[in-house]
C-alpha positions in Angstrom: -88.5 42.8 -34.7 -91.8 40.8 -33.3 -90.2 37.4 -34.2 -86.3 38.7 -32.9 -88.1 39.7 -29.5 -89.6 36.0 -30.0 -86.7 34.0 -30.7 -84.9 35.3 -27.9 -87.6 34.8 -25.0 -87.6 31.1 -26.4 -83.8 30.5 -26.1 -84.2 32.1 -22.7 -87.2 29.4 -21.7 -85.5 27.1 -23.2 -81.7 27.6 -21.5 -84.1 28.2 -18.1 -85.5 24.9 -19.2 -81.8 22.9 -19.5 -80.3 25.0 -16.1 -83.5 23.3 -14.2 -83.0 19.9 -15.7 -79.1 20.0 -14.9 -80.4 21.0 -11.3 -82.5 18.5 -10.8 -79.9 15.7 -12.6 -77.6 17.1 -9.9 -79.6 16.8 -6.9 -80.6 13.4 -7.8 -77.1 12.0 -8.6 -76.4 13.1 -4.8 -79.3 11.1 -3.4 -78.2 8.5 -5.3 -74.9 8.1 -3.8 -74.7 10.2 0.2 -77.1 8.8 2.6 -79.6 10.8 4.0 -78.1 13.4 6.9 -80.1 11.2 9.9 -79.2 8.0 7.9 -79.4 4.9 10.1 -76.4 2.9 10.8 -75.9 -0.1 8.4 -74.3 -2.1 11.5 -76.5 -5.5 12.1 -79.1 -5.5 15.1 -79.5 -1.6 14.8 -82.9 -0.2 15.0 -84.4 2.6 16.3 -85.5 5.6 14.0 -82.8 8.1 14.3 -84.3 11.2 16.6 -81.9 14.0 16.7 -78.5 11.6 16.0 -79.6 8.8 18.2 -79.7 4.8 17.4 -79.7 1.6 19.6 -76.9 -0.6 17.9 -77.0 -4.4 18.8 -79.7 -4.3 21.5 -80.7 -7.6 22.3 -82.5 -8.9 25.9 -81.8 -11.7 28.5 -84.4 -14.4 27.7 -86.7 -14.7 31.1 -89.4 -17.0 31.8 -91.0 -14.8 34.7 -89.6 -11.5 37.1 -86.7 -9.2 35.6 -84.6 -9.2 32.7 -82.9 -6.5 31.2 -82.0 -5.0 27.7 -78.7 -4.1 26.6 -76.7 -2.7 23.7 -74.8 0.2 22.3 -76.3 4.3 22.5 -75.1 6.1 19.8 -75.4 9.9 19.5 -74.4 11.1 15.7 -75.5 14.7 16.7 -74.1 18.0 17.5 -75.1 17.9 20.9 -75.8 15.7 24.1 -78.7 13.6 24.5 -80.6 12.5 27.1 -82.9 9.4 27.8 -85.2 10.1 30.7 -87.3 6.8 30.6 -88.7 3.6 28.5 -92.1 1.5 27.7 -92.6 -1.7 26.9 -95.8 -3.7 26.8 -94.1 -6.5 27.9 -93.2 -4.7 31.5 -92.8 -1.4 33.0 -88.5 -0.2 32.7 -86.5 1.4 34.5 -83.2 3.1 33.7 -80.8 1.2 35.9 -76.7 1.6 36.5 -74.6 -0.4 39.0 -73.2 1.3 41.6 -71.1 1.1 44.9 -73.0 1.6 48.2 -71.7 0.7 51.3 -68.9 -1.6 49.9 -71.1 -3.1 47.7 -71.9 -3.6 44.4 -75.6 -2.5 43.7 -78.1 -2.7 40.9 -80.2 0.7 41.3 -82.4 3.1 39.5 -80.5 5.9 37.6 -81.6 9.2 38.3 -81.3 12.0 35.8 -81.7 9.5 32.9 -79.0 8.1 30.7 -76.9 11.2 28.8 -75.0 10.0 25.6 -72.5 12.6 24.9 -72.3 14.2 21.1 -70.7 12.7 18.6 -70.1 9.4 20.6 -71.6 6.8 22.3 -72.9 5.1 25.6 -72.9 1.3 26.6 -75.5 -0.5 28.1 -74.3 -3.6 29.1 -74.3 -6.5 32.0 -72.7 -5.1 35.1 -73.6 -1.7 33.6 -75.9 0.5 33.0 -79.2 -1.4 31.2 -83.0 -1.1 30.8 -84.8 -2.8 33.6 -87.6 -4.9 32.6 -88.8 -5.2 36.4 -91.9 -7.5 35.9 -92.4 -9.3 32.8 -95.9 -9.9 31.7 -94.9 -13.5 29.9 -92.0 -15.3 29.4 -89.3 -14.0 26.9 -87.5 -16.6 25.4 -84.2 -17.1 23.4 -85.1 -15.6 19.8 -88.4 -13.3 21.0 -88.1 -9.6 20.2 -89.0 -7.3 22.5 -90.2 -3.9 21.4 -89.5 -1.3 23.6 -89.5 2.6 23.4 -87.2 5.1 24.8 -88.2 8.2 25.9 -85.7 11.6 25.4 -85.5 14.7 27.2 -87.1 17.0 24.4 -90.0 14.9 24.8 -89.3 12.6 21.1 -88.8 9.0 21.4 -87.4 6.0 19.7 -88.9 3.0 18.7 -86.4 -0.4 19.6 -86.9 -4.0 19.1 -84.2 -6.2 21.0 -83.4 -9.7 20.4 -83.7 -12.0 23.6 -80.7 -14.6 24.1 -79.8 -16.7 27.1 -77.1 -15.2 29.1 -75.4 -16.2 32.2 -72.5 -13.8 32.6 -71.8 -10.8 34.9 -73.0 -12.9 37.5 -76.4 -10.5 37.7 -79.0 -11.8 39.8 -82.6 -9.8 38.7 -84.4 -11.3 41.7 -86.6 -8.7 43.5 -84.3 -8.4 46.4 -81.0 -7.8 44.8 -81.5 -4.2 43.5 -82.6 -2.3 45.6 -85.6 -3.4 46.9 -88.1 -3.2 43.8 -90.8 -5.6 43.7 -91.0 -8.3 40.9 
C-alpha cells in the first residue's frame, strides 16, 4: 500500500512537472513570435521609449548655425486613450510647443497653449507651417547630420526621450527670426 500511495504522488510530481514545462514552452514560443504589448514601431527614424502608446516617428531638426530652429516629425498614440504633451527640454535650447495660426489676417508662428493632444489610436503631425517644437535660442550651431536629444514632457507627469536628426531645409517659407513669432526673444 506504502509503495501504491508512492507511485502515485510521483506520477502526480511528475505530470505537475510536464504541465509546467508545456507552460513555460508555451509562453516562450509567444515571445518569440508577438512583440511586446508597448513594442516600438519598426518604421526608420523612430525613437522615443513608448510611454503609455506614444512614439516620435521620423523626427528630424532644421540644421541652424545660431537663433531658432525647430523639430518636426510624426506623434503617434498606440493607446486606449488621448495623450497629451505639455512641454519639452533640450540641452541644446529651451522649447516651446508652437502651432501656426491666423491673427489678424495673418499667418502667425505662436506658442500653443494647452499642449499638443494626440488623439487615441492615431496620430498627430508636426511639421513646417504646423505645429513643431521650438528650439528658441540655440546654445551652438546644429548642423546637417547632428542629433539633437530632446525630451518631451506628458500630462501624467512621464516623459519621452527623442533624438532628431538635423537636415537643411528651406521650405514652408518659415522665417525663425526673433521677430516673426510672436515676439520671443532669440
Amino acid at each position: 500500500m506504502v509503495s501504491h500511495l508512492v507511485t502515485r504522488r510521483a506520477a502526480a510530481r511528475t505530470t505537475l512537472a510536464m504541465v509546467a514545462a508545456l507552460a513555460v514552452t508555451g509562453v516562450a514560443g509567444c515571445a518569440a513570435t508577438d512583440p511586446p504589448p508597448n513594442a516600438q514601431p519598426s518604421a526608420s527614424g523612430s525613437t522615443g521609449t513608448p510611454t503609455g502608446g506614444v512614439t516620435v516617428r521620423d523626427p528630424w531638426a532644421k540644421a541652424a548655425d545660431t537663433g531658432m530652429t525647430a523639430v518636426f516629425g510624426t506623434l503617434v498614440n498606440d493607446g486606449p486613450t488621448d495623450i497629451t504633451i505639455t512641454g519639452a527640454t533640450s540641452p541644446l535650447s529651451p522649447i516651446e510647443l508652437h502651432e501656426m495660426a491666423m491673427e489678424a489676417g495673418k499667418m502667425v508662428m505662436r506658442q500653443k497653449t494647452g499642449g499638443l493632444t494626440i488623439k487615441a489610436k492615431s496620430s498627430h503631425p508636426l511639421e513646417p507651417g504646423g505645429d513643431h517644437l521650438m528650439l528658441m535660442k540655440l546654445a551652438k550651431p546644429i548642423k546637417a547630420g547632428d542629433e539633437v536629444s530632446l525630451t518631451l514632457t506628458l500630462a501624467d507627469g512621464s516623459s519621452i526621450p527623442v533624438t532628431a536628426v538635423a537636415k537643411p531645409f528651406a521650405g514652408a517659407q518659415e522665417s525663425y527670426a526673433p521677430d516673426t513669432h510672436g515676439g520671443h526673444p532669440a
